[in-house]
C-alpha positions in Angstrom: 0.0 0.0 0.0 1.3 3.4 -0.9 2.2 5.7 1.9 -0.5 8.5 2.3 1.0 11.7 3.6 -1.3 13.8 5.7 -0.4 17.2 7.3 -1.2 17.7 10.8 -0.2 20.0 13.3 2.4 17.6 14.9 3.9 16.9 11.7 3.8 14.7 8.8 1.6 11.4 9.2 2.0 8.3 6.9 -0.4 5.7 7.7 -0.3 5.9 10.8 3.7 6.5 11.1 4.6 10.2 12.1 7.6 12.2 11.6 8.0 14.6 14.8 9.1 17.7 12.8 7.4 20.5 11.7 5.5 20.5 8.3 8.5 22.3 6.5 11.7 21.3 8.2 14.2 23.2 6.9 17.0 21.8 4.8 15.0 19.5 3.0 11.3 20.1 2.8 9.4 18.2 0.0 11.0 15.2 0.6 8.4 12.4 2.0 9.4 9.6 3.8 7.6 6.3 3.4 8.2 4.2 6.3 8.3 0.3 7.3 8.1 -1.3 10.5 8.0 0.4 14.1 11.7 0.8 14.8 12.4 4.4 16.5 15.1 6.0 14.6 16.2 9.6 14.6 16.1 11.7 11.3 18.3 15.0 11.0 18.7 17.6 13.2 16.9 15.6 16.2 13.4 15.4 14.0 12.5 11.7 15.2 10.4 8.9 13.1 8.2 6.3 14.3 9.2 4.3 12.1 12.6 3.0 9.6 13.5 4.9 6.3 12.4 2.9 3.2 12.1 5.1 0.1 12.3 8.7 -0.5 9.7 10.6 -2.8 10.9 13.8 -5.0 8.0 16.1 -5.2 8.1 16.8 -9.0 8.2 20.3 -8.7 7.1 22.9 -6.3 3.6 23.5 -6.7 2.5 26.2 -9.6 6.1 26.4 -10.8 6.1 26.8 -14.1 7.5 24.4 -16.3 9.8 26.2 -18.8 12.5 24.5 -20.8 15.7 26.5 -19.8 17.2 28.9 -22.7 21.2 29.7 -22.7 21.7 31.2 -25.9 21.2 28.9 -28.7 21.2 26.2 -25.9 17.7 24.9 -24.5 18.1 22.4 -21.4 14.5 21.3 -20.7 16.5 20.0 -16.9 17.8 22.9 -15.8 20.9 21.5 -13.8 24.7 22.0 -14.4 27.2 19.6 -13.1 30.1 22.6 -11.7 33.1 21.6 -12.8 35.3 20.3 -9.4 39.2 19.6 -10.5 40.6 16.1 -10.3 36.5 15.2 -9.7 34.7 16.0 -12.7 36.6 13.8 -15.5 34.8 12.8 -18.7 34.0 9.7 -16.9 32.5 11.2 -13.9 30.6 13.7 -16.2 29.1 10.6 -18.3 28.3 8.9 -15.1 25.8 11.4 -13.7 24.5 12.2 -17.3 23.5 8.2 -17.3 22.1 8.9 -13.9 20.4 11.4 -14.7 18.9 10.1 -17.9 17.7 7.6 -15.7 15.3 10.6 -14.1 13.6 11.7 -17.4 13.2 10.7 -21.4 14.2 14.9 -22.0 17.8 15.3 -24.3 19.8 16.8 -23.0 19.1 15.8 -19.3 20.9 18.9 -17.9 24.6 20.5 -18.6 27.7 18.4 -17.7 30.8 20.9 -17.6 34.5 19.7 -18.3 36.9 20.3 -15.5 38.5 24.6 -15.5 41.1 25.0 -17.8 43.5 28.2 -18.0 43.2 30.0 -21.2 46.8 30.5 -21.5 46.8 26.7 -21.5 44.6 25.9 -24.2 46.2 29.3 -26.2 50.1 27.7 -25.7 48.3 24.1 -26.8 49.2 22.6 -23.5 49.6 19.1 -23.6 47.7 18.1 -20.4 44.9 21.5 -20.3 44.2 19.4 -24.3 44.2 16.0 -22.7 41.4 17.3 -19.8 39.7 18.7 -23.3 38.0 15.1 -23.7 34.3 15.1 -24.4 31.0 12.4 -24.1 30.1 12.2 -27.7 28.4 9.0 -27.5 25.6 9.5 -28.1 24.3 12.9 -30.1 22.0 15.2 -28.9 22.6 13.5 -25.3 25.0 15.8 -24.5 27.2 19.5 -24.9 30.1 19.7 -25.6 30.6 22.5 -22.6 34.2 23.7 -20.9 34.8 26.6 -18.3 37.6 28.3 -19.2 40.1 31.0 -16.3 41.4 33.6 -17.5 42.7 37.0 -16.7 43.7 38.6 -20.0 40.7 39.9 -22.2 43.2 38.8 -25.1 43.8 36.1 -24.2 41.0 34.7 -23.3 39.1 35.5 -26.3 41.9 33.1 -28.3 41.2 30.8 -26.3 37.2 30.9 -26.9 38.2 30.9 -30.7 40.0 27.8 -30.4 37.8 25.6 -28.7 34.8 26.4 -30.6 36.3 26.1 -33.9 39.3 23.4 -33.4 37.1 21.5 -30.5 33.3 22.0 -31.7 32.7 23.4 -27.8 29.2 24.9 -27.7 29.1 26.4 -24.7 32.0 28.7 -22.5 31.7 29.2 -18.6 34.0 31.9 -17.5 35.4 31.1 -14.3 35.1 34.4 -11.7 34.4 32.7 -8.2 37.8 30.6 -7.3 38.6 31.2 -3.8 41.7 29.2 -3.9 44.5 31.6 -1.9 47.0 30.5 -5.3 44.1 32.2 -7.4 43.4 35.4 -5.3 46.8 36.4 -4.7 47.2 37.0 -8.1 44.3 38.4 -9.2 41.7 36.1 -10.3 39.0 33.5 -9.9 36.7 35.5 -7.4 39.0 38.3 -6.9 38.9 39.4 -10.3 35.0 40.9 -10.5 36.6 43.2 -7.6 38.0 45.6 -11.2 34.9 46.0 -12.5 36.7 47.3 -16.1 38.8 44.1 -15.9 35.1 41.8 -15.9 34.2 43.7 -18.4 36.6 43.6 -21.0 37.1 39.9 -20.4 33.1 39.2 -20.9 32.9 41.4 -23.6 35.4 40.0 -25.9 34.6 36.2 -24.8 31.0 36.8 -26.0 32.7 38.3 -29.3 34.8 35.4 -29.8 31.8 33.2 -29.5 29.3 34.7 -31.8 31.5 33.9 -34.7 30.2 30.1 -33.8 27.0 31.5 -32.2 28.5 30.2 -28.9 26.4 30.9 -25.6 29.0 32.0 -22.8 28.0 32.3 -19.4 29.6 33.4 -16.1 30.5 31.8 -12.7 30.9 34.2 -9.5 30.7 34.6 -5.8 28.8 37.3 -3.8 32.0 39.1 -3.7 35.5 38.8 -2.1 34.0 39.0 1.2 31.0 41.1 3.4 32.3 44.7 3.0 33.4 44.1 -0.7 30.4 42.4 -2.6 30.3 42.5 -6.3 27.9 40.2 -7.6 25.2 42.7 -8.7 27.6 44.9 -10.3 29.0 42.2 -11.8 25.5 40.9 -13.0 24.9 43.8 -14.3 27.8 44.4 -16.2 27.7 40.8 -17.7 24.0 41.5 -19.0 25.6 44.7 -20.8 28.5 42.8 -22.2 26.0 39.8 -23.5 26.4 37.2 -21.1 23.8 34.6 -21.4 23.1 33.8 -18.0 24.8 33.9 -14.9 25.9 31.1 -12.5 26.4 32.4 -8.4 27.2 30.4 -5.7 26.0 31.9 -2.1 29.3 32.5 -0.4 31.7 34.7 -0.7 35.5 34.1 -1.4 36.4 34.9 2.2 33.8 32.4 3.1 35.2 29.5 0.5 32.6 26.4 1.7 32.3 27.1 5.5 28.9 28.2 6.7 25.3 28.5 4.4 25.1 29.4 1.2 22.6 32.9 1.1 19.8 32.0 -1.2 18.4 35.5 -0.4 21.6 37.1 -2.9 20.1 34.4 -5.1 17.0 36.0 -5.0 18.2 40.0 -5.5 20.6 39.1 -8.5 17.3 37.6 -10.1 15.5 40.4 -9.4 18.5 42.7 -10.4 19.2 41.0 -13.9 17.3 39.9 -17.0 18.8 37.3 -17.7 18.7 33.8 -16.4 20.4 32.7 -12.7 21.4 29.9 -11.7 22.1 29.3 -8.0 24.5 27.1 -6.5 25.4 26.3 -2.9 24.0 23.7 -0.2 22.1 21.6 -2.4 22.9 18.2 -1.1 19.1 16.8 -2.2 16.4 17.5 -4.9 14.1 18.6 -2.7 16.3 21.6 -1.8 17.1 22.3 -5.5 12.9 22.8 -5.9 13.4 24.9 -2.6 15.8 27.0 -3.7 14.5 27.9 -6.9 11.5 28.3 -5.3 12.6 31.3 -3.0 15.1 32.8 -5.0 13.1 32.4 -8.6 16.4 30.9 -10.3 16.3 29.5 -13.6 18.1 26.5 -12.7 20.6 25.4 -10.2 24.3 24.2 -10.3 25.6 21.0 -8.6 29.4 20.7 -6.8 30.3 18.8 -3.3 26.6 18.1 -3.3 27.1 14.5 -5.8 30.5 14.0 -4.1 29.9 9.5 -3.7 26.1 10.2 -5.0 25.7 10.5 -8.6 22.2 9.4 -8.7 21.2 13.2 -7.2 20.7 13.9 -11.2 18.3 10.8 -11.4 16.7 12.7 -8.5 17.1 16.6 -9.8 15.4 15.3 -13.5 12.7 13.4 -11.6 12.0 16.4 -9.8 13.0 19.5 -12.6 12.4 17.7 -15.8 9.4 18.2 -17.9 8.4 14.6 -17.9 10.0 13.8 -14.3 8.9 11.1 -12.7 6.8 11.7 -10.1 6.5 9.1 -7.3 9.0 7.3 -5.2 12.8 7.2 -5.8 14.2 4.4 -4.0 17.5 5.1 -2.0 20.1 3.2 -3.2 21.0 0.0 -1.2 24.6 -0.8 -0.8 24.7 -3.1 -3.3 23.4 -0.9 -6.0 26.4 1.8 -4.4 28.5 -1.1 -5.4 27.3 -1.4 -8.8 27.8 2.3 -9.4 31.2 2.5 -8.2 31.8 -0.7 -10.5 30.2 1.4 -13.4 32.7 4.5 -12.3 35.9 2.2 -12.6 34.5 0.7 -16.4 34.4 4.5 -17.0 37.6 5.7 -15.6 39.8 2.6 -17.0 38.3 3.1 -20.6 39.7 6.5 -20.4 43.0 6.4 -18.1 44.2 2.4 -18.5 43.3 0.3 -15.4 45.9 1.0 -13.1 45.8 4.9 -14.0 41.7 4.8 -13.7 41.7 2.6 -10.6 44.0 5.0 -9.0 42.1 8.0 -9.4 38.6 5.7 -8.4 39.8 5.5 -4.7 39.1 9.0 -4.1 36.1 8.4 -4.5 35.5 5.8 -2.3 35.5 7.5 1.1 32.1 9.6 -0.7 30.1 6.6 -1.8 30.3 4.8 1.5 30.1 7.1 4.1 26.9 6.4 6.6 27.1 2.8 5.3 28.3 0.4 7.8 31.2 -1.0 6.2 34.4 -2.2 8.0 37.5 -0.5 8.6 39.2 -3.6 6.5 37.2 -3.3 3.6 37.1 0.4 3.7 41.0 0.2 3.1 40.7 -2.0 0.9 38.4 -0.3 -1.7 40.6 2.9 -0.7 43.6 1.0 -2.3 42.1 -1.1 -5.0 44.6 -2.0 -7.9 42.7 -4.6 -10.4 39.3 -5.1 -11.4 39.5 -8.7 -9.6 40.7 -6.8 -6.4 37.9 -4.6 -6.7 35.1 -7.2 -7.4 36.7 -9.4 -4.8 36.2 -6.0 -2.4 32.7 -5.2 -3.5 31.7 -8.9 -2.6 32.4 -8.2 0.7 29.8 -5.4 1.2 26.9 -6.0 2.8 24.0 -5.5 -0.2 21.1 -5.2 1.2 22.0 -2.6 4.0 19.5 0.3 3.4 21.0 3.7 2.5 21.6 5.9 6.2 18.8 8.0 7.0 21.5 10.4 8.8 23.5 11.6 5.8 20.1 12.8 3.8 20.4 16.8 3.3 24.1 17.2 5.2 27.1 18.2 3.5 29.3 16.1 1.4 33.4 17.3 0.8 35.1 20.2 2.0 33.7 22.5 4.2 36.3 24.5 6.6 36.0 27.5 8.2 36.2 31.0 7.0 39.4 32.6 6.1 41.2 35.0 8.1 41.0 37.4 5.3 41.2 36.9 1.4 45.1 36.9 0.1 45.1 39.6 -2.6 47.3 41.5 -4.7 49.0 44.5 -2.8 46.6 47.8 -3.0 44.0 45.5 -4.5 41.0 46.8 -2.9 41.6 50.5 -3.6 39.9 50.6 -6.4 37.3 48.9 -8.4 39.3 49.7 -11.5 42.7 47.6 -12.5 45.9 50.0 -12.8 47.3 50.1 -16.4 50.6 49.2 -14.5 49.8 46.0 -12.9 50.3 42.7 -14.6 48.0 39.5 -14.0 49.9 37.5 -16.3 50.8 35.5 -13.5 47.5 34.4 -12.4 47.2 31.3 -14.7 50.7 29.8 -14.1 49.9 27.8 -11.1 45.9 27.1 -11.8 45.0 23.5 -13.3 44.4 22.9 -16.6 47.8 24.0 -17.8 
């Protein structure tokens, strides 16, 4: 029998089974819980259930949302979710393996925007062996997905070369400018989320970008932060100045550089750069479930939303985001994967990764993932080494063996945080005299902001 969710003062009620939280609970409202047996078990942030976690169900979409396919340029993505593009994460394996997942969600083509890793534009410019060997794309199968990249840069120049070659040499169809790095190796120099700080600087590099593209008729969008830190925000300005210069919509994550990925991400900025903008937002920051993707775009009006730490171990969240954003999603229940079927995805991963790196290169880089897909799960500290050291295919079948498939996916580690988090910074390393004014001095030289950033 189907769970029936009634409202009541208390809480939520499914036959008979109550959760002991209010009716919207905060990090993840929308979410329904269909419970089995009478087992007491305590659900985030104290809220307690009468009952043990079986299957989760993704309201479709808030209700009275409208569904509209979303429009980047020449692109239309009838999901509107981007994968962000996370170094040493976000390989064209990785990429292909949330795009299955997510294709899993709806029949819609494309089933949201999978971004290559950040390359330097200097890179791709100088024809940089290894920024051209991150330059790998899923083509299998046409009209499934974009060819998209996100490109750092500092030099207007430059940058536009860089735009040139990759639509015309590479067949890219869509460029993400990279303006909301907080890495100290980035901001000392001038860029990533430092950069929208010289207001003349953002807008010379978004102008000629867009230029560069149009030849190809080329979307390019832009990626920020709400500003270097609280007394120096940028992000409207620099909204502002990327609708003037033709940006098709922009991407902001709700923390500032100083902040990095301590604290909560202020959906509230979402809203006021939607409002402040004609063109589309897309938000970013603490959405570690569908339900708080409908949330968010729900309070802030975004477009569409942009996924980082939040699929860290859990690429089925695009099953979950196109159930719950695509035009066809599937309403209903989405079952929590068992640790079996975790198994079977991280055995899908390593097929992925060792058809494009060789098996001892792709197994390699598979065991940083492993601490993601089993945390919450009770697995041993023996087998947890050995899946974090796994050198074969017959070492890791022989490892997945040894997991326990049927144990039911934790209940605790619904709507936290996955991957870094921290603290905030001190203050936000800049360039000397950075901060007095918003306009970049003739004199100074950012030449040397690409020379340590990945991708070449």
């Amino acid at each position: 029998m189907r769970a029936r969710p009634i409202a009541t003062s208390a809480g939520v009620c499914l036959d008979g089974f109550t959760i002991r939280a209010p009716i919207d609970p905060g990090r993840s409202p929308g979410v329904r819980l269909r419970l089995k047996s009478h087992t007491p078990r305590v659900w985030k942030e104290g809220f307690r259930l009468t009952g043990r976690l079986q299957t989760v169900t993704t309201r479709q979409r808030h209700p009275g949302y409208p569904v509209e396919v979303l429009r980047i340029g020449s692109l239309e993505l009838p999901v509107p979710v981007v994968l962000a593009p996370m170094a040493g994460v976000t390989n064209p394996s990785y990429r292909r393996l949330c795009r299955e997942q997510a294709e899993q969600g709806t029949a819609a083509r494309p089933a949201g925007l999978f971004v290559c890793e950040m390359i330097t534009s200097r890179g791709v410019v100088e024809r940089n062996p290894r920024t051209f060997d991150m330059l790998r794309f899923d083509d299998h199968e046409p009209g499934s997905s974009v060819r998209s990249v996100q490109l750092y840069g500092v030099d207007p120049d430059v940058v536009a070369r860089a735009t040139s070659i990759l639509c015309d040499e590479l067949g890219v169809q869509h460029v993400d400018l990279n303006f909301g790095c907080p890495v100290p190796k980035v901001t000392r120099r001038g860029g990533g989320g430092a950069l929208p700080w010289k207001r003349d600087r953002l807008e010379a590099i978004l102008r000629a970008t867009v230029k560069a593209a149009a030849v190809y008729g080329v979307p390019v969008t832009m990626k920020t932060r709400l500003g270097i830190d609280t007394d120096h925000i940028t992000y409207l300005d620099a909204g502002r100045i990327a609708q003037d210069a033709g940006i098709a919509a922009v991407l902001i994550h709700g923390r500032t550089v100083q902040q990095a990925y301590s604290g909560e991400a202020d959906w509230e900025a979402i809203a006021r750069l939607v409002e402040h903008v004609d063109i589309p937002v897309l938000g970013n920051g603490d959405i570690w479930e569908a339900a708080d993707a409908v949330r968010m775009m729900d309070q802030s009006g975004c477009a569409g939303v942009v996924i980082g730490r939040g699929c860290l171990g859990r690429p089925w969240l695009f099953r979950d985001l196109a159930a719950a954003l695509g035009p066809d999603g599937t309403a209903g229940e989405l079952a929590l994967p068992t640790l079996g079927e975790v198994g079977s995805t991280i055995r899908r991963h390593a097929e992925l990764l060792v058809d494009l790196y060789g098996e001892k290169h792709g197994l390699t880089d598979l065991r940083k993932h492993m601490a993601w897909y089993l945390k919450g799960f009770p697995v041993g500290g023996e087998t947890r080494r050995g899946l974090a050291m796994v050198a074969s295919f017959d070492d890791l079948d022989a490892r997945l063996a040894d997991l326990d498939a049927a144990a039911e996916f934790p209940a605790g580690e619904l709507g936290t945080p996955r991957g870094r988090q921290g603290t905030p910074r001190d203050r936000v390393i800049l360039p000397y005299g950075w901060l007095d004014s918003p306009c970049l001095d003739d004199s100074v030289d950012l030449s040397d902001a690409e020379s340590e950033v990945s991708g070449g």
